[in-house]
Structure formats: C-alpha cells, structure tokens
C-alpha positions in Angstrom: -11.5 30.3 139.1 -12.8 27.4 137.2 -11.9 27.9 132.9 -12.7 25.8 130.1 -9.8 25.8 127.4 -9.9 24.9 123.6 -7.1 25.1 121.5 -6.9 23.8 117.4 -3.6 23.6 115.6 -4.0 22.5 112.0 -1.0 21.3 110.2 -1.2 21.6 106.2 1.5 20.4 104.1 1.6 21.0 99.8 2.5 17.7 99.5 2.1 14.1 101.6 4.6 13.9 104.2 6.4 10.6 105.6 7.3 9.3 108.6 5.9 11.8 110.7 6.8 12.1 114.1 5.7 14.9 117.1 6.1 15.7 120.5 3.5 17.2 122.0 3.6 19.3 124.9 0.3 20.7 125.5 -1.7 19.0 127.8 -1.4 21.2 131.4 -0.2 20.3 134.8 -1.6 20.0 138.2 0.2 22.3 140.1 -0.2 21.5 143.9 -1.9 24.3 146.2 -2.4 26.5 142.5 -3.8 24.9 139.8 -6.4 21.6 139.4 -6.7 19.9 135.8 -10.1 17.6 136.5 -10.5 16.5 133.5 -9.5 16.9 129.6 -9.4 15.5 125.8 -6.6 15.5 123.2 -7.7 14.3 120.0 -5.0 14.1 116.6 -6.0 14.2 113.4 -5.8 11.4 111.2 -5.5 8.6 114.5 -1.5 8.7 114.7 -0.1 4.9 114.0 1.7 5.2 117.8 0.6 7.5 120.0 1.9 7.5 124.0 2.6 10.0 126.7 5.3 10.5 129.5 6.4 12.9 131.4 9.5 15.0 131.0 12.7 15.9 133.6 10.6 19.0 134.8 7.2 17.7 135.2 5.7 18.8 131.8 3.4 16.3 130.4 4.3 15.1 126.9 2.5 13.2 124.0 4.4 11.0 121.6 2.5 10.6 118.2 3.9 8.8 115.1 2.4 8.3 111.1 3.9 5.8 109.5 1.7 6.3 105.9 2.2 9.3 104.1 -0.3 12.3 105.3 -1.3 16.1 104.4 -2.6 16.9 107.3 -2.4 17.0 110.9 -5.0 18.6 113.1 -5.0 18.8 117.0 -7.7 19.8 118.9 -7.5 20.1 122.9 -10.1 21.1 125.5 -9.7 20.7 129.0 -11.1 22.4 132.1 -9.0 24.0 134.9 -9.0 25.0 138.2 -7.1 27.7 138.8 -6.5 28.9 142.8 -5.4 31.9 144.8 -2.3 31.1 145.7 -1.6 30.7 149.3 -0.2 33.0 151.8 3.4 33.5 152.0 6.2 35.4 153.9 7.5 37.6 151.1 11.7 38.1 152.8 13.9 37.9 149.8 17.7 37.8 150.4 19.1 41.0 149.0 20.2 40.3 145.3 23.9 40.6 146.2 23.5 37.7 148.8 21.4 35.5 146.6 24.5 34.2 145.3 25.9 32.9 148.3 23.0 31.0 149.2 22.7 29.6 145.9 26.7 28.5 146.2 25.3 26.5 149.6 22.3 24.7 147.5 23.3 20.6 146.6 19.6 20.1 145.2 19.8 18.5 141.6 16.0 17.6 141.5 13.5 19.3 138.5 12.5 22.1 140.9 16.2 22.7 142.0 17.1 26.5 140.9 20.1 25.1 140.2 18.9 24.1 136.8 17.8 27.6 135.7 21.1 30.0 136.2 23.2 29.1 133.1 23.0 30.4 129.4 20.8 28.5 127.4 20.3 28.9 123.3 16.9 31.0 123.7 17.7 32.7 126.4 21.6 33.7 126.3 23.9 35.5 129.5 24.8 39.1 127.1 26.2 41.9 128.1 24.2 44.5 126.7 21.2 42.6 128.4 22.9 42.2 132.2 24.2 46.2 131.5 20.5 46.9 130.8 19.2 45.1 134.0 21.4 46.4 136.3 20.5 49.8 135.0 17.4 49.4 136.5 18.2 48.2 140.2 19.1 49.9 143.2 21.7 49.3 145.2 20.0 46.8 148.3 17.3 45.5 146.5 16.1 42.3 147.0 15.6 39.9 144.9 12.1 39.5 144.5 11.7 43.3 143.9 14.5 42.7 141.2 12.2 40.6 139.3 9.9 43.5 139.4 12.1 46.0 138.5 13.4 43.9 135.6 9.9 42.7 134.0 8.7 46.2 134.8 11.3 47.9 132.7 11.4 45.5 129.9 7.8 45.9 129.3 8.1 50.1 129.5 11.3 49.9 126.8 9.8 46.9 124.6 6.7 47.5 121.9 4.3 44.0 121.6 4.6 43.7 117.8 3.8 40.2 116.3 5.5 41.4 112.9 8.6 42.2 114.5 9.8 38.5 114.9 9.1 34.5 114.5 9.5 31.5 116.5 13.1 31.2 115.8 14.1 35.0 116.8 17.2 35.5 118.9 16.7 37.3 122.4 19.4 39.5 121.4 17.7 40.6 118.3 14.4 41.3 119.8 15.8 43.1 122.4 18.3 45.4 120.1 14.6 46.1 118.2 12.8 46.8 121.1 9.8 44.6 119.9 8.6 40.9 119.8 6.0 38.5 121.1 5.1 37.6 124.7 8.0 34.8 123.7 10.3 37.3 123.5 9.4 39.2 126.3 10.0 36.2 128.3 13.6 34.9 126.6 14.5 38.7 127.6 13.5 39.1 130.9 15.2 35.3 131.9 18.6 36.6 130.4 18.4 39.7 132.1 17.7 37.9 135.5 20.5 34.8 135.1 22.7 37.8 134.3 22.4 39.4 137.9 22.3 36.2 139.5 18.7 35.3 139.8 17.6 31.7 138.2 15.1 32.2 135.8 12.8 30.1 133.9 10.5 30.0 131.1 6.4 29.2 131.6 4.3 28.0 128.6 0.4 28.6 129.1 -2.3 30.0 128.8 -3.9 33.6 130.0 -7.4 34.9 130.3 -8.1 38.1 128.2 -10.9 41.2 128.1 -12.8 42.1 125.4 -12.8 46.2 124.9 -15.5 47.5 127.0 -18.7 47.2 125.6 -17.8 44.3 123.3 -18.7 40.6 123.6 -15.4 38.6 124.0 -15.0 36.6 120.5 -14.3 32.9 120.4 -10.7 31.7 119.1 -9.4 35.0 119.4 -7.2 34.0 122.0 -3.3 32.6 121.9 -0.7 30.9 123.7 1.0 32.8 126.1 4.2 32.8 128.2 6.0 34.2 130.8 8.8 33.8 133.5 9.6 32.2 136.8 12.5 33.3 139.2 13.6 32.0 142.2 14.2 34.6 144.8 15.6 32.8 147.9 14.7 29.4 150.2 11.6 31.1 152.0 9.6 32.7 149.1 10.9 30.2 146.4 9.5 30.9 143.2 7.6 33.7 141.8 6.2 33.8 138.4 6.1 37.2 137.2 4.3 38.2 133.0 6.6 41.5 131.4 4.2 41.5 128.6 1.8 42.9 130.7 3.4 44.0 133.7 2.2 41.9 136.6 3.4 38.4 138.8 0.7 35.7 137.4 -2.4 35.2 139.0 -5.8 33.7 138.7 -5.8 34.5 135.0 -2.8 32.4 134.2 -3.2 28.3 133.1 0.3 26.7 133.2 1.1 24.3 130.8 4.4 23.5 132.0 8.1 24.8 133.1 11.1 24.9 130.9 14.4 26.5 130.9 13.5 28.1 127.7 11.2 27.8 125.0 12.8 24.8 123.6 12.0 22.7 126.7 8.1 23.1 126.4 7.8 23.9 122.5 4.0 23.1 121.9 4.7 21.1 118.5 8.1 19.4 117.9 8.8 17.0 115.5 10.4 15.2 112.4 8.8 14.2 108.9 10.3 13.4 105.3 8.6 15.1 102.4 8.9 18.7 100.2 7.3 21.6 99.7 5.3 23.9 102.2 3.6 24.0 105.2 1.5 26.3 106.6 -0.6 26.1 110.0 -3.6 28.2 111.7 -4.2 27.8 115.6 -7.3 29.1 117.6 -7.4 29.6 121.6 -10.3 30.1 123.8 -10.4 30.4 127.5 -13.8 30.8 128.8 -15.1 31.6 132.5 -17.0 29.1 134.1 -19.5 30.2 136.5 -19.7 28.3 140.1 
C-alpha cells in the first residue's frame, strides 16, 4: 500500500518565548522487508536559527531545531509518502510463555533491537501488581507467547473505554488503567506493563494508522491523529510482533511507523525547552490518504 501523509502542529504561545529549543521525532523510518519512505518534506515555522538531524540509540530519526530570537509561534508541517508492505511469511512457533524466560536469560545481545532493552519498568510504562494480577487473569496455563500478546491486547481493549477526556499526555498507566479509559497512548503504556509483567519484552510504537469514514460518508481531511501501539518479542524464530489494543488487531498494512521506543518518552513527537511566561496552546491536523497504483 502506497500513503501520502500530512501532519501540522502549530505552537502558539501568549507571549514571545526565548531560547527555544526542540526535538523532533517525527520524520518515519524505513523499515526493511515492511515499510519504504521514498521521499518526504519537514518544514518549521519561522526558519529555526540551527536546525540538524541524527539518529537516536533505536533507530528513530530525530530533528534538532533551535531559536535564538524571541518567537510566538512555531508551526510544523510534514508530508511524506510511504510504502507500506505485506509483511513476509514467517514460521509462527513461540516458546511457551513460562519458557520465554529461560531463553531470554541465554540472550548477550545489547544492540537497539536486543529485547533485552524492553523487559524492565520504565516511568510510562511501570511493572504493577494490579496490572501483572490483571494479565495473568487472562492466560491459560501453556500458552505461548505470541498468543499471550493476544490474549493481553484483546482483553485490555474489551475492559478499557477509548475516551480522550479521560486523560492527558502526562497520565500515569496506573491511573488510566484503575479508570478503565484513555487514549490509544494509554492503551499502549497498559498493554507493555502488563506484558514486561509476565515476562514478555514489550515496546512502545509511535505512528500513524489509516482510518474509514462511516459508510456512506466521504473520509474528511485532517480528521486524522497520531496513533500508537505495541511491540513484543515472543521468542528467537518469530521475533517481534506488533500487536494495536485500541482496536484489537497485530498491525498491518494500515499502520506507518514512525519509530520504536521503550515508552512514550523515547519517541515523544515534540520535546523541548524555551524561557518565557504565560500560555500555550497548540492544534494538530493528520491525514493519511490512499494512493492508487
């Protein structure tokens, strides 16, 4: 499947800020085997006074941009076009979930993909009891692990209501989960605690996913967001599977990765630092369009 993407994030401040500074992690990944970026334009509004990009420990590609003279405004348009492909046949054996830990004990792997990386607590996506209680609830004894990540994004998407009043950026997985409600971010923080609390690496992925318009109804431009989801590793021969509780399904063709993360403060969109007072607010618009062969 072939997708153009535009996303806008406008940045308004009340008054000038200072010493602006962001890190950008927006601009996606080619993924080898699964997803082709051909081409694609980041443009920041005013023209930052430094601007450079890198890329981070686990592959995600980053964009430095700095203001030196006091601004009110910063605007960020993106458009890129991607290439997003069925992902190749492979032998689904999983280990059983009880065994997964012994061959993760034999792993010496420190690289980015290692899985190594993705099986402690981190601050977005904490190891809690009430979480790991909740996850074993819902596994059988021998199952393996691949159909534990089903099990788990399955259930957390049957007990959890999609609500984008029920919590911000900076809600606690805990909270979300005692409320039963949140974002697809939530969703995600959830489902990775419940997994690196039976044993199963877990990991956070930032993108992008194709939506439907109600039947009958033209598909509206901008309408779209952000999205996220999880990856787990499930053993040496099917590696790692990326599976979406919000809705219920491992990712396919639909699904434009951004980038990997341990949580959602590994591939935050927008971070940075600025000097200044008063408010901010910010409006951001998503399409991802279909592009016919």
């Amino acid at each position: 499947m072939l997708y153009d993407v535009t996303l806008r994030i406008d940045y308004t401040y009340s008054h000038p800020r200072d010493q602006t500074r962001n890190l950008l992690r927006l601009l996606p990944i080619d993924i080898p085997n699964l997803q082709r970026i051909p081409e694609w334009k980041l443009a920041l509004t005013p023209l930052p006074s430094e601007r450079y990009g890198f890329v981070d420990f686990f592959g995600n590609n980053v964009t430095s941009a700095a203001w030196h003279s006091p601004i009110e405004e910063v605007k960020i348009s993106l458009s890129f076009r991607a290439e997003r492909l069925t992902e190749p046949a492979r032998f689904m054996m999983s280990p059983d979930i009880d065994q997964l830990g012994h061959v993760l004990a034999s792993l010496r792997d420190a690289t980015p993909l290692s899985p190594l990386h993705f099986t402690t607590p981190t601050r977005r996506a904490p190891i809690e009891t009430v979480m790991t209680n909740f996850a074993h609830d819902h596994l059988a004894p021998g199952l393996s692990a691949l159909d534990a990540v089903q099990a788990i994004g399955r259930a957390i998407y049957t007990e959890m209501t999609y609500s984008s009043d029920a919590t911000d950026v900076d809600t606690e997985a805990l909270d979300a989960f005692e409320k039963r409600a949140g974002v697809c971010q939530d969703f995600a923080h959830i489902m990775i605690a419940c997994l690196r609390g039976v044993g199963i690496p877990a990991g956070y992925v930032s993108g992008f996913l194709r939506t439907f318009p109600p039947p009958g109804k033209e598909k509206l431009v901008g309408v779209d967001a952000m999205h996220a989801w999880v990856r787990a590793w499930v053993g040496p021969e099917v590696g790692w599977v990326e599976f979406d509780p919000t809705n219920n399904q491992f990712a396919g063709t639909d699904y434009i990765t951004i980038g990997y993360g341990r949580d959602y403060d590994d591939i935050a969109p927008v971070r940075g630092t600025m000097r200044g007072v008063g408010r901010q607010s910010s409006r951001q618009s998503v399409d991802v369009q279909p592009v016919e062969a």
